[in-house]
C-alpha positions, 0 to 999 in steps of 0.5 A, a space after each residue: 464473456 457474457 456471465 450472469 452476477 452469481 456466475 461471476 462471482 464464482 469466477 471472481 471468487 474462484 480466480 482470486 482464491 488460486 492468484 499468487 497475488 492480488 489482482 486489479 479490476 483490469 486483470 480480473 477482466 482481462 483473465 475473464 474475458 469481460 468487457 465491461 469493467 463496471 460489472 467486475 467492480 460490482 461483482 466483487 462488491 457483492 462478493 466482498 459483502 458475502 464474505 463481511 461476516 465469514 473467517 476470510 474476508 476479500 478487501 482492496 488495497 491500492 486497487 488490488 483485490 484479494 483475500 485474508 484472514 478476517 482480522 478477529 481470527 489472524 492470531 490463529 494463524 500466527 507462528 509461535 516463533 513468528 519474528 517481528 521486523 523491527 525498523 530503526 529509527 532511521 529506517 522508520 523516519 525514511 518511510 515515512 516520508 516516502 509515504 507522506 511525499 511519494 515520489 521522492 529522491 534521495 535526496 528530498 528524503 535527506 532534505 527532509 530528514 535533515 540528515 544523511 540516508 545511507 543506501 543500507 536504509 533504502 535496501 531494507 525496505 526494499 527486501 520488505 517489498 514496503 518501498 519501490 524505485 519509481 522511475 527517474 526525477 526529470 532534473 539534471 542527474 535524473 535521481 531515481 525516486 521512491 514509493 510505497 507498494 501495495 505490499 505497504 498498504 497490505 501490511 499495515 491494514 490500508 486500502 490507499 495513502 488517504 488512510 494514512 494517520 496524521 499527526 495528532 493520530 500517532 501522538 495519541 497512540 504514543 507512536 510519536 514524541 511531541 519533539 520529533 521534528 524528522 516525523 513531524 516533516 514527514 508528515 506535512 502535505 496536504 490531502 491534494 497533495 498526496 493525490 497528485 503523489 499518487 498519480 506522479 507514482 502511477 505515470 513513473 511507474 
């Protein structure tokens, strides 16, 4: 499929507006028939930039494109009624560290956490679509180890794990107590270090 720019960005445009969920650049291609990637990703570049100052924006999360409401008009959207999901803290503690040291086992998590995690734990955020099973660890008994899911990224505003607040961050917004050790070691990597997560997630999956 040989398409001038403006042709397509409205195939682009067209494409994402009826997908049931967001798309990477390879589907994009694939369902347009394009061969060379580097013109969907400029495409959509263009078509994100048309988009910056309207009532729906098109954005990126972990290497899926698609659209939403512009930030600035998302309370005209809300329910009345809408109920928030309230995490316990167990269930906070764990996703944190899923998403600090993705992938990890049950059992790194418990390590980590310095406590038991019940199965229940897991299963929640699992039903929310933040957690996914990401394959097996290659060690004796092959646990199976967890990760984050672009649905993960969505909900809390992130285009990929390197947006992930630190330490400092949390503690400043009061999201933190200057005493929680389980959050705190959830939250020890280095920037590398959550890059090769990403990549050991991506070949597990």
């Amino acid at each position: 499929m040989n398409t001038q720019p403006a042709t397509l960005e409205r195939a682009l445009e067209a494409t994402l507006f009826a997908a049931e969920e967001p798309m990477t650049v390879e589907a994009l291609a694939t369902h347009l028939g394009v061969l060379e990637h580097a013109e969907v990703r400029a495409a959509l570049a263009a078509l994100q930039a048309h988009y910056i100052a309207r009532g729906v924006h098109l954005v990126e999360r972990g290497g899926r494109w698609h659209f939403e409401t512009a930030p600035d008009l998302a309370h005209l959207l809300r329910r009345e009624k809408e109920q928030v999901r309230r995490l316990s803290r167990a269930a906070t503690e764990v996703l944190a560290i899923i998403a600090y040291h993705e992938p990890v086992s049950r059992a790194e998590i418990e390590s980590i956490r310095g406590v038991q995690t019940s199965a229940g734990t897991l299963d929640v955020l699992m039903e929310a679509g933040w957690v996914r099973p990401a394959g097996r660890r290659e060690v004796p008994g092959r646990p199976v180890i967890y990760a984050t899911t672009p649905v993960f990224l969505d909900h809390f505003g992130l285009e990929s794990r390197r947006d992930l607040p630190g330490i400092d961050e949390l503690r400043a917004a009061g999201l933190l107590d200057p005493v929680d050790e389980a959050m705190e070691a959830a939250m020890r990597f280095e920037p590398d270090e959550a890059d090769e997560a990403d990549d050991e997630s991506s070949e597990a999956s």
